[in-house]
C-alpha positions, 0 to 999 in steps of 0.5 A, spaced: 204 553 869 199 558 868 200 566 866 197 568 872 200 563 877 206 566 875 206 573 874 206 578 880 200 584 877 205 591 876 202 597 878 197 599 873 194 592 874 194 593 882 190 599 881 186 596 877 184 591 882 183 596 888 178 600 884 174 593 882 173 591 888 173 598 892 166 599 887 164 592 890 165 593 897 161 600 897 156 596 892 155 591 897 154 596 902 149 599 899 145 593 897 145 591 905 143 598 907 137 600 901 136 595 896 139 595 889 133 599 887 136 604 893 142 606 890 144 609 882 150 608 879 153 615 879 152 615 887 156 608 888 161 613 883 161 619 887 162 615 893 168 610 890 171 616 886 171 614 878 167 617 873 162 613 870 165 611 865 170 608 869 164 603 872 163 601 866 169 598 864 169 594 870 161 592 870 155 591 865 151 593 871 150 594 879 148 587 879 154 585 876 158 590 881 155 586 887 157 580 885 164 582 884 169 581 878 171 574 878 179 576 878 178 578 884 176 572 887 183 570 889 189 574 891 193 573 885 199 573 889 198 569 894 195 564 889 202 563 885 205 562 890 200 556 893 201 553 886 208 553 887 209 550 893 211 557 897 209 555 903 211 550 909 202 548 910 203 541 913 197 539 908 194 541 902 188 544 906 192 547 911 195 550 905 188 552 902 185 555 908 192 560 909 190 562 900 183 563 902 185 568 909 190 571 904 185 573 900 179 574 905 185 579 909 186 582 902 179 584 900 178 587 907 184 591 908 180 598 910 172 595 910 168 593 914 166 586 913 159 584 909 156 578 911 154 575 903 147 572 906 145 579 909 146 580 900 142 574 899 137 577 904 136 584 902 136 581 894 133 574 893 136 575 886 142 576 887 143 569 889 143 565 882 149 569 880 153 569 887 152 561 885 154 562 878 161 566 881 162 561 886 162 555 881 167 559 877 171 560 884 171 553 885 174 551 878 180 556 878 181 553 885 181 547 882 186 547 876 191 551 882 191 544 886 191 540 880 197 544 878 201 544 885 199 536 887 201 535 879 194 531 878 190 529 871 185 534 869 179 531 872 183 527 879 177 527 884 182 529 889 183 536 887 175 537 886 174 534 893 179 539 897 177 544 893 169 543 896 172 542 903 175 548 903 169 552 900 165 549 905 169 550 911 171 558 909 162 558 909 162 556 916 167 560 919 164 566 915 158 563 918 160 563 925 164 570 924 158 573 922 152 570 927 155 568 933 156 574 938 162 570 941 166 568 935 167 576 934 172 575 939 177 572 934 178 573 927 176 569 920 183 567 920 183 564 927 177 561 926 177 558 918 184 555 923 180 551 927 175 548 923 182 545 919 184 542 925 178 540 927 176 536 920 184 534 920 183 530 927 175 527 924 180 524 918 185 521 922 185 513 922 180 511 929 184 509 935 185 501 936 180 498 941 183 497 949 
C-alpha cells in the first residue's frame, strides 16, 4: 500500500494543508474578482495571514497558487480509506463519488465555492495548467482504484472509473454553478444523483414484452 494511502496527516502536516489551500481559494478569489494582473502577492499574504516567505514555500507564483497544490486534489484521509475498502458503496462508483464529495466538502469547509470556469473565463491562460492538475489528478486516481480492486498496472477498468467519475463531478459542478435551480441542493446531492442515473443507463436492457 501507498505512504499516503496509509498514513493519517499529524498536525504539522494538517496545518500545512490549510494554509495551501486557504492561499488557493483566496487567489481564486482574486483572480475571478480582478484578474491575475489585479492583485500581488504580498496582498493574497496579507489577507491569508503569512509572510512572504511563507507563500514561496508552498508556490513558485500566483499562477501556481490558482492552480492549486497537487496534494490537495484529494482528502488524504478520505482517499486511504477508499483505497482500503472503508466504506459500504455498492459500486465502485458509488465509492468514488463519496471520495470526490469528501474532498469537495473539505475544500470548501469556511468558503464560498469558485466556480473553475469563472477562473478560465477571466484568465484564458490558466486553462493549460488546470489541465495539466487534472491529468495529474486522474493518474493518483487511478493508482487508488487499481490498488482497492487489486488490478495491473494499466487495467483499462481503472482508467475507465476514473474518467467516468471525473466527468460526472464536471457535470454536477456544471449544474451547481449554472443552473439557478439546482442551488436548491447541494454538490453532494446532485453528484448522487448523476450516480444513480449512469448506474440505471448501464443496467442490462429489459426483455421485449
Amino acid at each position: 500500500m501507498s505512504e499516503s494511502a496509509k498514513s493519517t496527516p499529524g498536525l504539522r502536516e494538517q496545518r500545512m494543508r490549510r494554509t495551501r489551500r486557504e492561499l488557493c481559494h483566496r487567489a481564486r478569489q482574486l483572480t475571478v474578482e480582478r484578474g491575475l494582473a489585479g492583485f500581488t502577492i504580498d496582498e493574497l499574504c496579507t489577507d491569508v495571514g503569512v509572510s512572504r516567505r511563507t507563500f514561496f514555500n508552498y508556490f513558485e507564483g500566483k499562477e501556481a497558487a490558482v492552480v492549486g497544490h497537487d496534494a490537495d486534489g484529494l482528502d488524504e484521509e478520505a482517499l486511504a480509506a477508499f483505497v482500503r475498502g472503508d466504506d459500504e458503496a455498492p459500486t465502485l462508483l458509488d465509492a468514488l463519488a463519496e471520495l470526490a464529495i469528501t474532498t469537495v466538502s473539505a475544500w470548501e469547509e469556511g468558503h464560498e465555492a469558485i466556480d473553475p470556469h469563472a477562473l478560465v473565463e477571466r484568465e484564458p491562460r490558466l486553462l493549460p495548467h488546470l489541465i495539466g492538475a487534472g491529468r495529474q489528478l486522474e493518474a493518483r486516481l487511478v493508482a487508488a482504484i487499481e490498488e482497492r480492486e487489486g488490478l495491473r498496472a494499466g487495467d483499462p477498468r481503472a482508467r475507465t472509473a476514473a474518467v467516468v467519475i471525473g466527468a460526472l463531478v464536471g457535470s454536477a459542478g456544471h449544474r451547481f454553478f449554472d443552473d439557478p435551480e439546482s442551488r436548491r441542493e447541494d454538490f453532494a446531492a446532485l453528484l448522487r444523483e448523476s450516480v444513480t442515473a449512469t448506474r440505471a443507463a448501464c443496467a442490462p436492457a429489459s426483455a421485449p414484452a
